[in-house]
N, C-alpha and C positions, 0 to 999 in steps of 0.2 A: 526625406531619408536622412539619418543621423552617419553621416558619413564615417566617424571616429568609431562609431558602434560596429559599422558591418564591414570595416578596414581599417585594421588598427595597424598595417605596416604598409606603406608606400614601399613596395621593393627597389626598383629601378627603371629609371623612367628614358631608357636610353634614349628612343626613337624623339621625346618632348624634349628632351633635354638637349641635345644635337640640334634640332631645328631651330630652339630658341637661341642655341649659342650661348649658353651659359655656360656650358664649363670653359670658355675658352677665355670669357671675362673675368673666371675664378685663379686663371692662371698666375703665379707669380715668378720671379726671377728665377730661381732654385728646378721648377717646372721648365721652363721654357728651356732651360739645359742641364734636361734630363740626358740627354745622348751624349754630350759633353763630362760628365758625370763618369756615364759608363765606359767611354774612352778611356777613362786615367786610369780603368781598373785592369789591370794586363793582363788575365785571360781574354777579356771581352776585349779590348783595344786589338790586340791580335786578331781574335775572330772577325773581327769589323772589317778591319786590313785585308784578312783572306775569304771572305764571303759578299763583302757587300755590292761589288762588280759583279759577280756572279746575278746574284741577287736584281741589281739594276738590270743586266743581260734581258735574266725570265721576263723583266716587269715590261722592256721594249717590244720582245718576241709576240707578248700581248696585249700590246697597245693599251698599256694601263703607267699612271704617271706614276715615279717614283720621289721619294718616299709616301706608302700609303700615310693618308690623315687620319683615314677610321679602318680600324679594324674588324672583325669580328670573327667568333671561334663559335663553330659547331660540331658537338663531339655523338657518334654515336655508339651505342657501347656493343650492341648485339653486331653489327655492322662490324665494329673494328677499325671504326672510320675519326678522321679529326679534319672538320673542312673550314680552311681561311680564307674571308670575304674582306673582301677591302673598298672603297673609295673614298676618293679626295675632297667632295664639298658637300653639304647639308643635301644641295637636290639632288644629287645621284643616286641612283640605284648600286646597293652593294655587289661589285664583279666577284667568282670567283678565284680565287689564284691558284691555289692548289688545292688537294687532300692528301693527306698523312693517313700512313696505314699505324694504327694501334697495336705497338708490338708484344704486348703482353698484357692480360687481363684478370683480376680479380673480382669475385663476388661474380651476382647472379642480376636479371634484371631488379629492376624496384632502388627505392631512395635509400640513402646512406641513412640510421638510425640510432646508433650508438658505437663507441670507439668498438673497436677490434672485431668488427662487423666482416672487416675486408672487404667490404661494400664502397663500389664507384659512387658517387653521390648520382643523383640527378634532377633536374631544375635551371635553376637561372641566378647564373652566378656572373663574378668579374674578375679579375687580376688583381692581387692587391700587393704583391710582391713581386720583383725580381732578386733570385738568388743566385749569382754567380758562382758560387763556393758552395755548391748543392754537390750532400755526394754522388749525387746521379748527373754528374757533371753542370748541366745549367737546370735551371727552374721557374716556373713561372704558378705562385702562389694563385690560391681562390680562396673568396670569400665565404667557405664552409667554418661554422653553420650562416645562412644565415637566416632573417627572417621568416621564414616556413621551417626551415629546420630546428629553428629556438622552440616553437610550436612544438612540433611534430617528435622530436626525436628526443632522445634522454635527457631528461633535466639536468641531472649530475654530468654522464660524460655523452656527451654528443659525436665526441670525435673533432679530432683537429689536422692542420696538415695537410691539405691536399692541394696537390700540385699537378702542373703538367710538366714534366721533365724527361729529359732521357736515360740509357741504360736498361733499359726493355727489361725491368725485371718491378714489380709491384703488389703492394698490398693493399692498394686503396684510392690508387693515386692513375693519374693516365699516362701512360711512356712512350715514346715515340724514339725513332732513333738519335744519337748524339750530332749529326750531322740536321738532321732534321728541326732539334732543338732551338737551333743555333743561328737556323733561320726565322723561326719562330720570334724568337727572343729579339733580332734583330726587327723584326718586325714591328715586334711590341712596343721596342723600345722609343723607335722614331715618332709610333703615334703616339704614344705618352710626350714623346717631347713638344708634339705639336698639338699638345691639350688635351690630349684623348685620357682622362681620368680613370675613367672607367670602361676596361675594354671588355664586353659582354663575354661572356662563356655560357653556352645553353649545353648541357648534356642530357642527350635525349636514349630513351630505354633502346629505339631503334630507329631506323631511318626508315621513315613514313610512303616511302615513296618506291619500295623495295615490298614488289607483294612476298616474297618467300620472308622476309623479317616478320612483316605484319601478321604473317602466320604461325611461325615462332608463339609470338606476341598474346596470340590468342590463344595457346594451347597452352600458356604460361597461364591465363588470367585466368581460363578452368580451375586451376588450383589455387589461386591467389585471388581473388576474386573482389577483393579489399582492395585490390592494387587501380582497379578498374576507372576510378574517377579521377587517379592521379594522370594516369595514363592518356587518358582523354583529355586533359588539359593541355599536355605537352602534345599532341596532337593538333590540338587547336593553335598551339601557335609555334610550332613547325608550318602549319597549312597557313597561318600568315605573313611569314615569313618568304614563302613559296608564294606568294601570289603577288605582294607587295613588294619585296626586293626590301624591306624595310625591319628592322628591330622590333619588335615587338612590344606594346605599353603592358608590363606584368604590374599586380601587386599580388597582396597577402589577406586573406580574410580574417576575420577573427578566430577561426577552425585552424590557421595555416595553409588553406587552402589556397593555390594560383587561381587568380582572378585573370583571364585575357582579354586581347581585344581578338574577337572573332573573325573570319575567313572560313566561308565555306568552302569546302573543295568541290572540285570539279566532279559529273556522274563516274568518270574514269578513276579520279581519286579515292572516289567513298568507296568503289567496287574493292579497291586494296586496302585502306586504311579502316575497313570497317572492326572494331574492336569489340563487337557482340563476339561471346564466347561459340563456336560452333560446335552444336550436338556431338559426340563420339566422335572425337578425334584423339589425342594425345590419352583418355584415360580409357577408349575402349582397344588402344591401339594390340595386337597382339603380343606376346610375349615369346621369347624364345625359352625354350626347353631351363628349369634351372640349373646353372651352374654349381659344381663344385663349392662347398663349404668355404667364404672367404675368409684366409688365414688372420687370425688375431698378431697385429703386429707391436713390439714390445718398445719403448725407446730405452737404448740402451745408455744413455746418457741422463744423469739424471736433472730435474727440470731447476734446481737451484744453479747449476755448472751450466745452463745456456745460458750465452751474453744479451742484455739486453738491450747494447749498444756500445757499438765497434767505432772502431778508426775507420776502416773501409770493410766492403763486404766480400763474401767467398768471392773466387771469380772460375767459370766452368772452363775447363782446357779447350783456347785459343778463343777465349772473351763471347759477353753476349751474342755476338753473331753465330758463333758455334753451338751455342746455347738455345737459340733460335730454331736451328737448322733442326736440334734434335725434338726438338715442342713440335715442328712441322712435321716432323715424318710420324713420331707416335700418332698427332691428330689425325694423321692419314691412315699409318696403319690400322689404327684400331675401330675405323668406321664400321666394319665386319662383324664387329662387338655388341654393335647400337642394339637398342630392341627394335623389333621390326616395325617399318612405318616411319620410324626417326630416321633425318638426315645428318642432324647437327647435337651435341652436347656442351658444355660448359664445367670441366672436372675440376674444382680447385683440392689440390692436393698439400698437404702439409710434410713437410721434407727437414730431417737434420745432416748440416753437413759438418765432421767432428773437426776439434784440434790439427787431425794431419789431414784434412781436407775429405775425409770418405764419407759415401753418406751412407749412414748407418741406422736412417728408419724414415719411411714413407707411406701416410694414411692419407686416403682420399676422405676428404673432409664434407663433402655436399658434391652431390650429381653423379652419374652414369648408374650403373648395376652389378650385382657380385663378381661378374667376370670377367667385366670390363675393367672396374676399377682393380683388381686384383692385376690383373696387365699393367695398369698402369703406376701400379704400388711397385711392382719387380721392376719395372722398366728404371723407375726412377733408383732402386737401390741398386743397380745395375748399370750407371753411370761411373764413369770414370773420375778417378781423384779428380778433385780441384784443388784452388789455391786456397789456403785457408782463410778462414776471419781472422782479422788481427785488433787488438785494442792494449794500445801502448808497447807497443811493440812486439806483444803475445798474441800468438795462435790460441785463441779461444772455439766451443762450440757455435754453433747455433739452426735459430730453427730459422726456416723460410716458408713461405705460401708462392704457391704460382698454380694458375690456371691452364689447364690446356683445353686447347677446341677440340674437339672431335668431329671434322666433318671440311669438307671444302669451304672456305670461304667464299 
């Protein structure tokens, strides 16, 4: 077999490259203090100051050594989940340490394809940045596009940019809280300085292991049905992942396609993860009664006068956590809405908020139904002032994207 022909990108070799100890030979001066680096930088110096005991605290309560050596980040997007795996030498099996709840979501399942998609990527990616001075307070950069995505997604614009940061507010990107962040980053930090080059990020459609995702999942692929081989890849090595406690060997085909190394699941596993589409489900489900003609909404702002980049962004009266509070109870209220047979939805909705902070037009852009999304168009114009955007010291317009759930998580 002509290897160059049927794999033309080695993606990341985390689980070979670890075991042989190679990145840590590749190490130089400037690496080795990394963490030292981000000390001198004084937001992060302070944060280290008021987190890192904490931090140490968690890592005693269980029985896991502090600073982790290896990382690894699992994100899943239907889930709303971000899970940190950590240990300290080549043979260990990756422990969990926590999960981070995903406090705000863009786009729908499936891979990121082209800029302004509002689409979460998904795939197998790594950290290639830390950004301090992120206006979403801290940041931790990924390597989108890459290899599969060079392939697969728009030649001209692919899309750039994606991070996991906080500030629970996104268009593309994964946000978790600022305090959350912060541990994150300090996380990241120490194993970059103790060699960890490349710290894996796997973002998966849903969590494999959650039969009510899996069946999301399925009622998705009904209509998507292209999506179906990607899907099943990131399945195969989530299910590797799960059985070996180990990173996964990906590469890239000539297609773009993920190549894995296999793990079959368990009879209990495949019973949930089975990703055959199932007969009449999601497109025979019934319908409620039609609603009400949904109003044509106008923006009253015209599209040259929106900014296309601020100094800092709106902020909702008494900050993203308030902000939060109101995405949670609409998701809730409006489950009543669903068509019938649905539990859950994904509404991303497009929203202007003006010059004196009001917002003055809201279209639901992908997902829900005339009557629901019409609720949730008034809901959002229906919000109270905020702070304005500002760039150079003006209140200027702008638009925003944010997703709401409809449904319990």
């Amino acid at each position: 077999m002509d290897v160059k022909k049927h794999f033309v990108a080695l993606f990341f070799l985390f689980a070979g490259i670890l075991s042989a100890g190679i990145l840590t030979a590749q190490n130089s001066a400037s690496q080795v203090h990394f963490i030292d680096y981000q000390r001198s930088i004084p937001k992060v110096g302070e944060m280290l100051r008021r987190k890192e005991d904490t931090l140490m605290k968690q890592f005693r309560e269980k029985g896991l050594t502090w600073p982790a050596r290896y990382v690894y980040i699992r994100s899943f997007k239907y889930d709303s989940q971000l899970e940190v795996w950590i240990k300290n030498n080549k043979e260990e099996k990756y422990k969990l340490f926590k999960t981070y709840k995903i406090c705000a979501m863009a786009g729908t399942l499936g891979p990121k394809r082209i800029a302004g998609d509002y689409q979460v990527p998904e795939g197998f990616y790594y950290i290639n940045e830390f950004n301090p001075r992120s206006e979403y307070h801290l940041s931790l950069g990924l390597n989108y596009p890459n290899a599969s995505d060079r392939i697969l997604s728009d030649s001209l614009q692919p899309g750039k940019d994606i991070y996991i940061h906080g500030s629970c507010v996104t268009t593309g990107c994964i946000p978790i809280t600022d305090s959350q962040i912060e541990e994150l980053y300090i996380l990241a930090a120490h194993a970059k300085d103790m060699g960890e080059d490349f710290i894996p990020v796997h973002i998966f459609p849903v969590n494999f292991n959650n039969a009510h995702s899996v069946e999301y999942l399925n009622k998705y692929l009904q209509t998507f049905s292209e999506y179906t081989p990607f899907a099943r890849s990131m399945r195969s090595a989530f299910y590797y992942f799960e059985k070996y406690r180990e990173v996964p060997f990906v590469m890239v085909n000539g297609k773009g396609e993920y190549v894995t190394e296999e793990a079959a699941p368990s009879e209990a596993e495949v019973k949930i993860a089975n990703l055959e589409p199932v007969a009449g489900t999601a497109s025979m489900a019934k319908k409620k009664p039609a609603p009400p003609v949904r109003p044509v909404r106008v923006n009253p702002v015209k599209e040259e006068d929106l900014a296309k980049t601020v100094d800092h962004l709106p902020v909702y009266p008494g900050g993203n956590e308030a902000f939060q509070v109101f995405l949670n109870k609409l998701g809730k209220d409006e489950v009543k809405d669903l068509d019938e047979g649905q539990t859950k939805a994904f509404i991303m909705v497009e929203y202007v908020i003006d010059s004196i902070g009001k917002p003055v037009y809201a279209k639901v852009i992908r997902g829900g139904n005339d009557g629901l999304n019409t609720k949730i168009e008034d809901a959002f114009l229906g919000m109270p002032q905020w702070s304005p955007a500002a760039r150079s010291g003006t209140s200027v317009p702008i638009r925003l994207k944010q997703t709401v759930i409809i449904g319990i998580n």
